[in-house]
N, CA, C, O and CB atoms as a CASP TS submission, in Angstrom:
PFRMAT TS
TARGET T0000
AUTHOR 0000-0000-0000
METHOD Language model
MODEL 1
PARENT N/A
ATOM      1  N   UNK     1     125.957  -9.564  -2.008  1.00  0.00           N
ATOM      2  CA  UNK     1     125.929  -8.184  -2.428  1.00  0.00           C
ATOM      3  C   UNK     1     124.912  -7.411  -1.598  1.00  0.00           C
ATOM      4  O   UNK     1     123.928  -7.942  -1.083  1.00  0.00           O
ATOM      5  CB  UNK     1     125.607  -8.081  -3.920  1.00  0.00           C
ATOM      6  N   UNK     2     125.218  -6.124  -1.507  1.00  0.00           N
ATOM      7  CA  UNK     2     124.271  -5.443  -0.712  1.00  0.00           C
ATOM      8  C   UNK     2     123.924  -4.490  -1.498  1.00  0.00           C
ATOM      9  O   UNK     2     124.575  -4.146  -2.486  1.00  0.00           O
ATOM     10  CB  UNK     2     124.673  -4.977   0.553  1.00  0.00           C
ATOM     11  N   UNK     3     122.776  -3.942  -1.088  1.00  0.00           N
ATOM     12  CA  UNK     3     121.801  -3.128  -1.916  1.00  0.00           C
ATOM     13  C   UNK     3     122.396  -1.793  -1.793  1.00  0.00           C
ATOM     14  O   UNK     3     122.791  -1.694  -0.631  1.00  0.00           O
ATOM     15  CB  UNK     3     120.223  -3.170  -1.411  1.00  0.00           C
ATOM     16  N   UNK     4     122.606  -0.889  -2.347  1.00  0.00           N
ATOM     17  CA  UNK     4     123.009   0.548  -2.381  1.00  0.00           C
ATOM     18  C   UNK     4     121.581   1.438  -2.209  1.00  0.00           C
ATOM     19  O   UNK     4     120.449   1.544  -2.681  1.00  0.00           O
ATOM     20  CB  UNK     4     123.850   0.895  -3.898  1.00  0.00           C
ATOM     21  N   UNK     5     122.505   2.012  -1.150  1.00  0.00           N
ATOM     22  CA  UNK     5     120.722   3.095  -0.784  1.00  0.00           C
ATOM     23  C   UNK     5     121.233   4.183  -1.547  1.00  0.00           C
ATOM     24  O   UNK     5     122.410   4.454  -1.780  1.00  0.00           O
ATOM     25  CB  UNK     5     120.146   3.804   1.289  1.00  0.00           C
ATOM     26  N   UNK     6     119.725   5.038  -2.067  1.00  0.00           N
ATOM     27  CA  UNK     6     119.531   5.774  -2.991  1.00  0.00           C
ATOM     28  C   UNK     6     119.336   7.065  -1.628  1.00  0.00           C
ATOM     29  O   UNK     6     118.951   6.989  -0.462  1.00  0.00           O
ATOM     30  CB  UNK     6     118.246   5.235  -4.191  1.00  0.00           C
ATOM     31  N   UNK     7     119.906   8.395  -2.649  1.00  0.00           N
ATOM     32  CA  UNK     7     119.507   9.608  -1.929  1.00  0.00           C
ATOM     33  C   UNK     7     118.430   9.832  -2.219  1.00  0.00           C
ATOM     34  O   UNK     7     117.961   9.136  -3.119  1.00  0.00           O
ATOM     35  CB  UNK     7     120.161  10.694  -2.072  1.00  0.00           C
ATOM     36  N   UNK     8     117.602  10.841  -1.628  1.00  0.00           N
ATOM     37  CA  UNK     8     116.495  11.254  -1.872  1.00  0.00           C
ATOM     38  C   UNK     8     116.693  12.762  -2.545  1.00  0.00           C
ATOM     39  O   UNK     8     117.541  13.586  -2.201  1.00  0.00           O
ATOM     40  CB  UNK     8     115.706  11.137  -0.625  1.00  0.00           C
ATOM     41  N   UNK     9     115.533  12.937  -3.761  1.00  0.00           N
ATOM     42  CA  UNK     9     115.801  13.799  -4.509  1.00  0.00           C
ATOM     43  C   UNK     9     115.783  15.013  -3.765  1.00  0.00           C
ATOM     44  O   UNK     9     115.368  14.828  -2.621  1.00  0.00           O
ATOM     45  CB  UNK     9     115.060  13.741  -5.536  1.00  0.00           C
ATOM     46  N   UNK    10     116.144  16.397  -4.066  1.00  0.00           N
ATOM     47  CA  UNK    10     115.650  18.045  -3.438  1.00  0.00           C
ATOM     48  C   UNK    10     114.183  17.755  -3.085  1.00  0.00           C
ATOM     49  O   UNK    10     113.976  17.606  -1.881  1.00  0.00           O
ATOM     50  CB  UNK    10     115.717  19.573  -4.762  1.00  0.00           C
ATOM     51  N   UNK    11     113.298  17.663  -3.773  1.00  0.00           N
ATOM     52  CA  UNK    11     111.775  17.585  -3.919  1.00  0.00           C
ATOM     53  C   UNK    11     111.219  16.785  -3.075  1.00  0.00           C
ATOM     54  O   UNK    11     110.214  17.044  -2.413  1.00  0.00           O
ATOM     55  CB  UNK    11     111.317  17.176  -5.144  1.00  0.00           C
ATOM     56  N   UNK    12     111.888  15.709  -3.059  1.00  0.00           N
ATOM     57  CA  UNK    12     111.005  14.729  -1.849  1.00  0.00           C
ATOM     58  C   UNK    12     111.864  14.837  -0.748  1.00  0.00           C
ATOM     59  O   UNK    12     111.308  14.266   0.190  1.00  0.00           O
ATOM     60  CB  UNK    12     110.743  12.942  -2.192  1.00  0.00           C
ATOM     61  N   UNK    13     113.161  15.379  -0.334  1.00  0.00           N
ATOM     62  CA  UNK    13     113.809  16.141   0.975  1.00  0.00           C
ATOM     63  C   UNK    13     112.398  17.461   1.478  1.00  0.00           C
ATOM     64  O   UNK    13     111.936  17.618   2.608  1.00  0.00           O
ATOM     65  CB  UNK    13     115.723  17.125   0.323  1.00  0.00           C
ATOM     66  N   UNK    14     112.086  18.086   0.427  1.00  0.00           N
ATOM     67  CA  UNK    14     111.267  19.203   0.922  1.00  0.00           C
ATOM     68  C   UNK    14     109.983  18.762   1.427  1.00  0.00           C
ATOM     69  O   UNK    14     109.382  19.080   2.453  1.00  0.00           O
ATOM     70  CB  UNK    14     111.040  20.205  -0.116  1.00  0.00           C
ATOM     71  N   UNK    15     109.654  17.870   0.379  1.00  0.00           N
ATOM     72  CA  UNK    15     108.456  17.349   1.305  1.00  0.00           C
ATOM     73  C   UNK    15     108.055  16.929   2.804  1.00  0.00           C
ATOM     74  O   UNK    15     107.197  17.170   3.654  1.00  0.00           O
ATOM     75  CB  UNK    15     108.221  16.449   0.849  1.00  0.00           C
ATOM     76  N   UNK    16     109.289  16.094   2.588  1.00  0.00           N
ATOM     77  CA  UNK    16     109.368  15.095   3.500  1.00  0.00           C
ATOM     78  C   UNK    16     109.429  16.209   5.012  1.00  0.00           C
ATOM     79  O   UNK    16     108.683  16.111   5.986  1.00  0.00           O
ATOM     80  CB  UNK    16     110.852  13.962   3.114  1.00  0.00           C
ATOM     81  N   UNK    17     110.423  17.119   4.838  1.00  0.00           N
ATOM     82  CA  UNK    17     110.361  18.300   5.903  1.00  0.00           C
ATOM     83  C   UNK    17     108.924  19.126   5.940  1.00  0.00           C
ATOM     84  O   UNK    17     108.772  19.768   6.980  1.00  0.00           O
ATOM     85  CB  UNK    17     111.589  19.415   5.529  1.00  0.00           C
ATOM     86  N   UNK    18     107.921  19.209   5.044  1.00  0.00           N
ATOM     87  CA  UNK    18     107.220  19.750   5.123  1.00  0.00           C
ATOM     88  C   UNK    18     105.752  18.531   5.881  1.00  0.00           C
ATOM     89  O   UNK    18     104.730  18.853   6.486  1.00  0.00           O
ATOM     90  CB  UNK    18     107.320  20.475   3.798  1.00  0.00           C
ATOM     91  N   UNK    19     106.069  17.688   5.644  1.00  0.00           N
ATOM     92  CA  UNK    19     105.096  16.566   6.478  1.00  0.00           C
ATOM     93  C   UNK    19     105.710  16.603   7.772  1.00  0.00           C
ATOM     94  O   UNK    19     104.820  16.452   8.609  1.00  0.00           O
ATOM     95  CB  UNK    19     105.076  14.878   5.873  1.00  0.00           C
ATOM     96  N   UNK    20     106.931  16.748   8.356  1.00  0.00           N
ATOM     97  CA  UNK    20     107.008  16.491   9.411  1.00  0.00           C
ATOM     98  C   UNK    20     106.819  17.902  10.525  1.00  0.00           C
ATOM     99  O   UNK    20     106.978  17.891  11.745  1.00  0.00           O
ATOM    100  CB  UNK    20     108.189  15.750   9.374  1.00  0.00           C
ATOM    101  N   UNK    21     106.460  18.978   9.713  1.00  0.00           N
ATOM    102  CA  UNK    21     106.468  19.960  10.095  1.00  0.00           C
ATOM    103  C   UNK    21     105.056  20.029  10.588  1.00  0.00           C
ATOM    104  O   UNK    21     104.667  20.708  11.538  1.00  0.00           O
ATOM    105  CB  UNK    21     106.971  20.799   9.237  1.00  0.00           C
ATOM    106  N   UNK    22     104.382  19.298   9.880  1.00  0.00           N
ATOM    107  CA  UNK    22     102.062  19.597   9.453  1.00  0.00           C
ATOM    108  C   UNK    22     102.500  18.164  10.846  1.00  0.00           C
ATOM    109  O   UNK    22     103.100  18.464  11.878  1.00  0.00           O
ATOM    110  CB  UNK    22     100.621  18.767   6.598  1.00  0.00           C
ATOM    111  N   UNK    23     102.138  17.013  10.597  1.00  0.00           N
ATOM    112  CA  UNK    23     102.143  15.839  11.373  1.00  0.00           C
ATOM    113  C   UNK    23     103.046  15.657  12.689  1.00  0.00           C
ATOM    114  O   UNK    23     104.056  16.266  13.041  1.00  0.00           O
ATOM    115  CB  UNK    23     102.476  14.866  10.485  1.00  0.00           C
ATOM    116  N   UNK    24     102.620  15.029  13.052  1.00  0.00           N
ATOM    117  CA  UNK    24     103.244  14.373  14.378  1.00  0.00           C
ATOM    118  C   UNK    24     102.706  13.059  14.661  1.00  0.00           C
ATOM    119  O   UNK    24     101.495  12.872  14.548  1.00  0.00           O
ATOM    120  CB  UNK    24     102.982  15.229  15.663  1.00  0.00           C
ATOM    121  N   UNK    25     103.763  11.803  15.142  1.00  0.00           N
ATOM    122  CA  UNK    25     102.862  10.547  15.634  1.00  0.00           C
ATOM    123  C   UNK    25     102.637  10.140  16.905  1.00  0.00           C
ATOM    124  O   UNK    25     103.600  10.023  17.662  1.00  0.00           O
ATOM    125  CB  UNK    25     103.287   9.452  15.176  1.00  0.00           C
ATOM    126  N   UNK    26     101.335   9.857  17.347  1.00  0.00           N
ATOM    127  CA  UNK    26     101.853   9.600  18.310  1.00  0.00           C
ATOM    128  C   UNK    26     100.763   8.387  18.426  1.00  0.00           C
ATOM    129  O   UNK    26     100.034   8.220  17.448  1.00  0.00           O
ATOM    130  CB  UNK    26     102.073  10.757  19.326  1.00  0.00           C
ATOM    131  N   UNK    27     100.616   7.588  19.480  1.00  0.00           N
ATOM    132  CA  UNK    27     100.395   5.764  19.898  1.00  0.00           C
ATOM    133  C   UNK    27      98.778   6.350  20.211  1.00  0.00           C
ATOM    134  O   UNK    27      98.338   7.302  20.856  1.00  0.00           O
ATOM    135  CB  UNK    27     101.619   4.765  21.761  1.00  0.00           C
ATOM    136  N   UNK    28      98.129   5.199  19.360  1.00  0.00           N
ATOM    137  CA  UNK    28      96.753   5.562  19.816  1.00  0.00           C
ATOM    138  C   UNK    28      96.411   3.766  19.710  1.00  0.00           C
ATOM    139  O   UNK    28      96.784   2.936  18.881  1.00  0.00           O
ATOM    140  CB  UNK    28      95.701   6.916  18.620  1.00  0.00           C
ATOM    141  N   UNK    29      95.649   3.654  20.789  1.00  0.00           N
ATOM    142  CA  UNK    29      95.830   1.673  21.389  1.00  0.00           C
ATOM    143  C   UNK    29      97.125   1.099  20.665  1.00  0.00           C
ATOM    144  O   UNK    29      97.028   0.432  19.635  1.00  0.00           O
ATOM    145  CB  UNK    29      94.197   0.329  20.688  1.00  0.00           C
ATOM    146  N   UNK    30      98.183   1.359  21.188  1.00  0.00           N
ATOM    147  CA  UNK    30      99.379   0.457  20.705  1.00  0.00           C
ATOM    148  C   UNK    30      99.678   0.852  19.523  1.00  0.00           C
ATOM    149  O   UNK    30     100.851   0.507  19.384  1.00  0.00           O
ATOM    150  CB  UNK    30      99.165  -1.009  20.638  1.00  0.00           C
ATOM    151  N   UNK    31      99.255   1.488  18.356  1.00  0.00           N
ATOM    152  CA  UNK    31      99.955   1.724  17.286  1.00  0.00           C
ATOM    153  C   UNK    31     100.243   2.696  17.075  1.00  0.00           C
ATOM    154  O   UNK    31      99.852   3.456  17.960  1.00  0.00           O
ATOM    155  CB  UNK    31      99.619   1.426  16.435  1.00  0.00           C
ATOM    156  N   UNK    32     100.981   3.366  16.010  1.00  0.00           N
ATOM    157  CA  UNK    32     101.612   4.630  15.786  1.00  0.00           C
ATOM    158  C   UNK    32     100.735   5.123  14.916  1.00  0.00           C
ATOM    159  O   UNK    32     100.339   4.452  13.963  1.00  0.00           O
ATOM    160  CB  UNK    32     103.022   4.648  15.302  1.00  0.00           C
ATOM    161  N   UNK    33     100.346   6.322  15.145  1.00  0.00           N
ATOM    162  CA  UNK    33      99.130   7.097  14.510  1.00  0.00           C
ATOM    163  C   UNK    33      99.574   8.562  13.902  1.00  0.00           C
ATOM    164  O   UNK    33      99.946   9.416  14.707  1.00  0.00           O
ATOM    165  CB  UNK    33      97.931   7.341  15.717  1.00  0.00           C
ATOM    166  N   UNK    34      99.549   8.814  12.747  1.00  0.00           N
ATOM    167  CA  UNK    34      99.939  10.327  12.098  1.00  0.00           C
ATOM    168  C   UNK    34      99.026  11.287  12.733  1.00  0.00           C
ATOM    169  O   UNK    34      97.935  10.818  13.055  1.00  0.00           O
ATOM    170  CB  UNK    34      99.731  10.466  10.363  1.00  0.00           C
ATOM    171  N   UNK    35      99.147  11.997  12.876  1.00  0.00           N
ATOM    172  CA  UNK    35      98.121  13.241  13.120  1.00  0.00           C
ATOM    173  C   UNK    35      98.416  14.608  13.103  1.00  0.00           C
ATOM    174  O   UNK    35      99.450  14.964  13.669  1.00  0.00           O
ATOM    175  CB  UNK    35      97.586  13.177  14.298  1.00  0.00           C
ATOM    176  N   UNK    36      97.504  15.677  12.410  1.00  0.00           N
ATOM    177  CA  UNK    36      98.345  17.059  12.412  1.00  0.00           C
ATOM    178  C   UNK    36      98.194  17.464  13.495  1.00  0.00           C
ATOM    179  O   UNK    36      97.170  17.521  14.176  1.00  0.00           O
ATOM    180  CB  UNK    36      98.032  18.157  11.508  1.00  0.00           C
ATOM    181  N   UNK    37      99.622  17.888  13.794  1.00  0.00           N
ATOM    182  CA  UNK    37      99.956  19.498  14.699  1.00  0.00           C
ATOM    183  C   UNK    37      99.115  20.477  15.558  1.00  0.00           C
ATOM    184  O   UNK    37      98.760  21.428  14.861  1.00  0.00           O
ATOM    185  CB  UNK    37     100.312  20.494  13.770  1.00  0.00           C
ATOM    186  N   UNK    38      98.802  20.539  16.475  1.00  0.00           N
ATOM    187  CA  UNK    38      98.101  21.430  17.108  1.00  0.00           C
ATOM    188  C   UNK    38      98.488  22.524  16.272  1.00  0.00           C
ATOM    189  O   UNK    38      99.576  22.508  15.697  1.00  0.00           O
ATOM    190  CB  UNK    38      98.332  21.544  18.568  1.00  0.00           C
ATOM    191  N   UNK    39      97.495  23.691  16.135  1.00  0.00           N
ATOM    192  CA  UNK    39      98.285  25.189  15.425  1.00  0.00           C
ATOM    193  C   UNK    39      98.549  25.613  16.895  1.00  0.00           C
ATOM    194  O   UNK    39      97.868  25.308  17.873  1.00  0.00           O
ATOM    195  CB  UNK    39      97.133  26.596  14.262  1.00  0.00           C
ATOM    196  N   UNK    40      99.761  26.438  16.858  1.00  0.00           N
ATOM    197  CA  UNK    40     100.594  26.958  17.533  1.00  0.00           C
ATOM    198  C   UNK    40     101.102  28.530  17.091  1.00  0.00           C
ATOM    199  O   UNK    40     101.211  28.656  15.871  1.00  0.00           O
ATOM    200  CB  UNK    40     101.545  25.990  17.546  1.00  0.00           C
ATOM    201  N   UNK    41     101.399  29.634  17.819  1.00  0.00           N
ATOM    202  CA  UNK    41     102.061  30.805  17.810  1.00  0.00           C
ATOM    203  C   UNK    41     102.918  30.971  18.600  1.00  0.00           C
ATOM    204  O   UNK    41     102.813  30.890  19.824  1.00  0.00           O
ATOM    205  CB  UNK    41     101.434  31.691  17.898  1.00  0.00           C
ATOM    206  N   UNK    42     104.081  31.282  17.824  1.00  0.00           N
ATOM    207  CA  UNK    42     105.470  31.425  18.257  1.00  0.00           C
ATOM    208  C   UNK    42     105.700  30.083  19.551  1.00  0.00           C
ATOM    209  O   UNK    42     106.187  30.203  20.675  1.00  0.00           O
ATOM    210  CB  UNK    42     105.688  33.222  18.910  1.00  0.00           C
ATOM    211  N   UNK    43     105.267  29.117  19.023  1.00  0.00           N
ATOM    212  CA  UNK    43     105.500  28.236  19.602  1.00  0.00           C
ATOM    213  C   UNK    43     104.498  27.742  21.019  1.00  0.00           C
ATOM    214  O   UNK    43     104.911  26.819  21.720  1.00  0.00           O
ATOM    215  CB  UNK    43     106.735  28.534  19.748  1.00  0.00           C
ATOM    216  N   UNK    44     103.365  28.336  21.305  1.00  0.00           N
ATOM    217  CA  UNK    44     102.846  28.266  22.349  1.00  0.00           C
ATOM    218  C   UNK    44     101.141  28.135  21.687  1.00  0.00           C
ATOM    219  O   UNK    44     100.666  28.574  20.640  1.00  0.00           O
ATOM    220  CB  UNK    44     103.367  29.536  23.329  1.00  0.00           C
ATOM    221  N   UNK    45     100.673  27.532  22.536  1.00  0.00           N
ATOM    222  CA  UNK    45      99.248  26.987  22.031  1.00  0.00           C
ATOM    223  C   UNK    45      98.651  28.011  22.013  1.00  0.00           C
ATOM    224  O   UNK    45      99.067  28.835  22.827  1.00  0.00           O
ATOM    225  CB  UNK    45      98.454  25.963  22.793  1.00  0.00           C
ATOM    226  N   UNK    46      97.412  28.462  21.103  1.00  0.00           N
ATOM    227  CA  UNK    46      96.438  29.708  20.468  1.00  0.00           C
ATOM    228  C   UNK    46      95.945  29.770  22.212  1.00  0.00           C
ATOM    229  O   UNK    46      96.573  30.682  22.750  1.00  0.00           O
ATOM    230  CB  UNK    46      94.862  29.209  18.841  1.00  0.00           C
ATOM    231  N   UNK    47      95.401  29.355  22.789  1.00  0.00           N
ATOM    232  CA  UNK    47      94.601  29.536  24.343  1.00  0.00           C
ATOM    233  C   UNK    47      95.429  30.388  24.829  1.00  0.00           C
ATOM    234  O   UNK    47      95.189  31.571  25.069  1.00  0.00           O
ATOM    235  CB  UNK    47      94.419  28.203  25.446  1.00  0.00           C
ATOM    236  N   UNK    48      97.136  29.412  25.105  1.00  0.00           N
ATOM    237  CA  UNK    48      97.920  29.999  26.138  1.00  0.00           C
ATOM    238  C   UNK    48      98.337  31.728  25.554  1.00  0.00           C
ATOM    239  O   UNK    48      98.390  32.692  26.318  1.00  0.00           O
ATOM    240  CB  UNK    48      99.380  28.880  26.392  1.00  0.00           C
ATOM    241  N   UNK    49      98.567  31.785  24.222  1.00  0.00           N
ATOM    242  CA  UNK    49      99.165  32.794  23.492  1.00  0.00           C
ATOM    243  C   UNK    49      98.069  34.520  24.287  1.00  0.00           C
ATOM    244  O   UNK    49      98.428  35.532  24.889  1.00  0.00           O
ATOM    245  CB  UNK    49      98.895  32.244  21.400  1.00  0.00           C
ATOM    246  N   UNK    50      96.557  33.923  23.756  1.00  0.00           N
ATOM    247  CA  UNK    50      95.794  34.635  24.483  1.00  0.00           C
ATOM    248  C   UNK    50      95.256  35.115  25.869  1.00  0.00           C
ATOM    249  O   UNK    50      94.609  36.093  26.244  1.00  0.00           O
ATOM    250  CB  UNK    50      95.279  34.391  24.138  1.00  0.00           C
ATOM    251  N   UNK    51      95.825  33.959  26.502  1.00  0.00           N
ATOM    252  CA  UNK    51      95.955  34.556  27.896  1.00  0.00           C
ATOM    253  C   UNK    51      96.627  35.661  28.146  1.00  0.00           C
ATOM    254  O   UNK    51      96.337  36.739  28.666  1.00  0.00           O
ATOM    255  CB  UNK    51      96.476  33.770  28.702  1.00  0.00           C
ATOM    256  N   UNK    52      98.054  34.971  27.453  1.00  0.00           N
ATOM    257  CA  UNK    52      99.175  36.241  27.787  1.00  0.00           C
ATOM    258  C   UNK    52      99.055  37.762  26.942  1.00  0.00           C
ATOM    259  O   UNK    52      99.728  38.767  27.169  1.00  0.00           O
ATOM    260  CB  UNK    52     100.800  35.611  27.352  1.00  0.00           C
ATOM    261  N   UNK    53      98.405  37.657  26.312  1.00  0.00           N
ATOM    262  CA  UNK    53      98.575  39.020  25.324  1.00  0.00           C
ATOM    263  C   UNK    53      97.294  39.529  25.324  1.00  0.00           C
ATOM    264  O   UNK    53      97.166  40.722  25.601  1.00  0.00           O
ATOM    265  CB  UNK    53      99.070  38.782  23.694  1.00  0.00           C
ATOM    266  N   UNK    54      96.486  38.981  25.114  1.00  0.00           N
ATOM    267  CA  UNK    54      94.897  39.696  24.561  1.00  0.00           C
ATOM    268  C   UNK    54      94.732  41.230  26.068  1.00  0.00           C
ATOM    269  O   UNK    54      95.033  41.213  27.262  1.00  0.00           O
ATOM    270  CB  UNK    54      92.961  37.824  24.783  1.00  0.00           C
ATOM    271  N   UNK    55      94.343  41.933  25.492  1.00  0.00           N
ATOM    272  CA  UNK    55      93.435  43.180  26.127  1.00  0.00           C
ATOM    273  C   UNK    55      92.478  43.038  26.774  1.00  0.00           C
ATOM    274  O   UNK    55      92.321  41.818  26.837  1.00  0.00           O
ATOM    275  CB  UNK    55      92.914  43.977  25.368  1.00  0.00           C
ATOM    276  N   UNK    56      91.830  43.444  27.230  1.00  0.00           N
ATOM    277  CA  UNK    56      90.145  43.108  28.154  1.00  0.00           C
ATOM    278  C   UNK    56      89.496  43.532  26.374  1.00  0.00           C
ATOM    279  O   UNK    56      89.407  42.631  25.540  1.00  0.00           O
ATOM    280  CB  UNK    56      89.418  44.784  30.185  1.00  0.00           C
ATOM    281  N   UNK    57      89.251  44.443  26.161  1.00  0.00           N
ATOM    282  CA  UNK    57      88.232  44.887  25.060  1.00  0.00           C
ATOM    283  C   UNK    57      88.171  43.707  23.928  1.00  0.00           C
ATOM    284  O   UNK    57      87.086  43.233  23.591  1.00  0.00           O
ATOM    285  CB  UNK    57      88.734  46.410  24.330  1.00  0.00           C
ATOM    286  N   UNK    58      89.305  43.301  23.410  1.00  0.00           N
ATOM    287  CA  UNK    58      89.229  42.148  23.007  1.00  0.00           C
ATOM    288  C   UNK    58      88.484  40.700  23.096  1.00  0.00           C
ATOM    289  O   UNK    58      87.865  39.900  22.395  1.00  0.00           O
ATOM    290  CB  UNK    58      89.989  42.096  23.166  1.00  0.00           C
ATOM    291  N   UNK    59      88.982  40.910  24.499  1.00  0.00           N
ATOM    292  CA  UNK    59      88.179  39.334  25.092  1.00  0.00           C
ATOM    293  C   UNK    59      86.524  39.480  25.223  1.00  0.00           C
ATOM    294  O   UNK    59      85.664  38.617  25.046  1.00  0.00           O
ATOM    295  CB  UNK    59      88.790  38.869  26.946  1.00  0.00           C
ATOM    296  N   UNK    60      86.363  41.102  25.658  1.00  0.00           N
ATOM    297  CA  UNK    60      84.925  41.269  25.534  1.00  0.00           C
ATOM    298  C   UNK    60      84.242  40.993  24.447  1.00  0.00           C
ATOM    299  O   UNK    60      83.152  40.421  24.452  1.00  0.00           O
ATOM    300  CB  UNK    60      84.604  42.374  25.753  1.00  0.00           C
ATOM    301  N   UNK    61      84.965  41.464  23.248  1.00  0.00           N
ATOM    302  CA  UNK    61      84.460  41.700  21.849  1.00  0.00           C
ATOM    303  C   UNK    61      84.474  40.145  21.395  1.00  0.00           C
ATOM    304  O   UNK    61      83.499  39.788  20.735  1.00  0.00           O
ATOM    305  CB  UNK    61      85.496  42.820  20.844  1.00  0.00           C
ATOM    306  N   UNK    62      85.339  39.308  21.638  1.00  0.00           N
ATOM    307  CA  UNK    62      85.294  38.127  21.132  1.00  0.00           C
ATOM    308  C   UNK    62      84.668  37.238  22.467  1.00  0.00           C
ATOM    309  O   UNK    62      85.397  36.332  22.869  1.00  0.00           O
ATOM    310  CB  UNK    62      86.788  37.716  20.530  1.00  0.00           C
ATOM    311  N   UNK    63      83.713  37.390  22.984  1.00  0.00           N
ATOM    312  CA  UNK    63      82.667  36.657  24.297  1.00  0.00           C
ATOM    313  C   UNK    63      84.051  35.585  24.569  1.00  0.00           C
ATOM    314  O   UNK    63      84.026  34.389  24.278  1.00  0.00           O
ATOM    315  CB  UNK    63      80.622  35.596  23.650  1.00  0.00           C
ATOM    316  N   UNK    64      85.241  36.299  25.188  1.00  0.00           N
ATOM    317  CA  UNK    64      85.889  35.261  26.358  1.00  0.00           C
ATOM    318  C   UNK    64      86.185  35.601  27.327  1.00  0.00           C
ATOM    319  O   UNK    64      87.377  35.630  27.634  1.00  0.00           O
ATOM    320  CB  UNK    64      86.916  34.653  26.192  1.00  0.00           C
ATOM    321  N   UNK    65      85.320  35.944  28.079  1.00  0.00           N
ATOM    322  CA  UNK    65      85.096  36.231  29.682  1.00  0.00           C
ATOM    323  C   UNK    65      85.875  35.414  30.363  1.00  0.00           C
ATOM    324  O   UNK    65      86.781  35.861  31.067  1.00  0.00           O
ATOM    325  CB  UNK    65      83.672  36.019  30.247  1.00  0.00           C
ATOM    326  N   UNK    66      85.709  34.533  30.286  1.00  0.00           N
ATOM    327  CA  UNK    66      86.199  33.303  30.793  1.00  0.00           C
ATOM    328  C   UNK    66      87.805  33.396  30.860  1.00  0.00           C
ATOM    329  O   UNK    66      88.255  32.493  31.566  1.00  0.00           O
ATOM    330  CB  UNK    66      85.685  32.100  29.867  1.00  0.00           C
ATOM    331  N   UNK    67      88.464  33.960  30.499  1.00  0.00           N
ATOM    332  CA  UNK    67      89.944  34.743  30.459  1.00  0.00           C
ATOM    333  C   UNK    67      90.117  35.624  31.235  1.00  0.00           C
ATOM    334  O   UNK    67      91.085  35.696  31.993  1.00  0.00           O
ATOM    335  CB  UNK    67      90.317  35.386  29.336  1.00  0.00           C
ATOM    336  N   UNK    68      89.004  36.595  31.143  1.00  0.00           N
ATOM    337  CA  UNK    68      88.752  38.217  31.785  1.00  0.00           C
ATOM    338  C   UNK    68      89.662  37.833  33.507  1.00  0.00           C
ATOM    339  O   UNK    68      89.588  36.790  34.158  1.00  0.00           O
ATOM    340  CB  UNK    68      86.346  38.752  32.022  1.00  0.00           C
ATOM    341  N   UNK    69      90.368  38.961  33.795  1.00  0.00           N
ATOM    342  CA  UNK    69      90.386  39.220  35.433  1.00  0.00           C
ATOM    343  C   UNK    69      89.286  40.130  35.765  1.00  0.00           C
ATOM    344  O   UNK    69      88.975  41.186  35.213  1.00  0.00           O
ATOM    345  CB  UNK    69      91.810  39.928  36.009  1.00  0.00           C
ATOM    346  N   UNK    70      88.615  39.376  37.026  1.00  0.00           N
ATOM    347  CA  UNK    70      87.491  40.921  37.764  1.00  0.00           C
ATOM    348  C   UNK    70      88.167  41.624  38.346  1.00  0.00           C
ATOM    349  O   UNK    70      87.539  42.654  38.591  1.00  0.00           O
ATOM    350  CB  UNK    70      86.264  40.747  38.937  1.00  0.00           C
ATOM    351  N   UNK    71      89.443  41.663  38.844  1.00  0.00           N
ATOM    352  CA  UNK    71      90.161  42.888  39.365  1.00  0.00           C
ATOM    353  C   UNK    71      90.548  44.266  38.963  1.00  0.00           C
ATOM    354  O   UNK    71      91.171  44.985  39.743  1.00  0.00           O
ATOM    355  CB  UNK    71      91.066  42.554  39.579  1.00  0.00           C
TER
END
């Protein structure tokens, strides 16, 4: 006889999408390791997001020169 697999309820479907949404695994010395998610905007890392968009006055106001163009 073989075992009958069970569905998973609404509640632990949502979860389960909501952990894989926060986590990601990835191999740390040979094993598989959970870890959360870089935060991200619209899909692109907080650094890169600010390169592309931020203002000069901004970057001044928040000391990231280090972004700034001198041109």
């Amino acid at each position: 006889m073989t075992n009958k697999k069970k569905n998973l309820t609404i509640a632990k479907k949502e979860a389960k999408k909501k952990r894989q949404h926060e986590y990601m695994f990835v191999f740390i010395n040979g094993k598989q390791k959970r870890v959360k998610r870089p935060p991200t905007i619209d899909g692109m890392d907080i650094h890169e997001f600010i390169m592309n968009n931020a203002d000069p006055i901004f970057l001044h106001q928040n000391e990231l020169w280090e972004y700034m163009d001198l041109s």
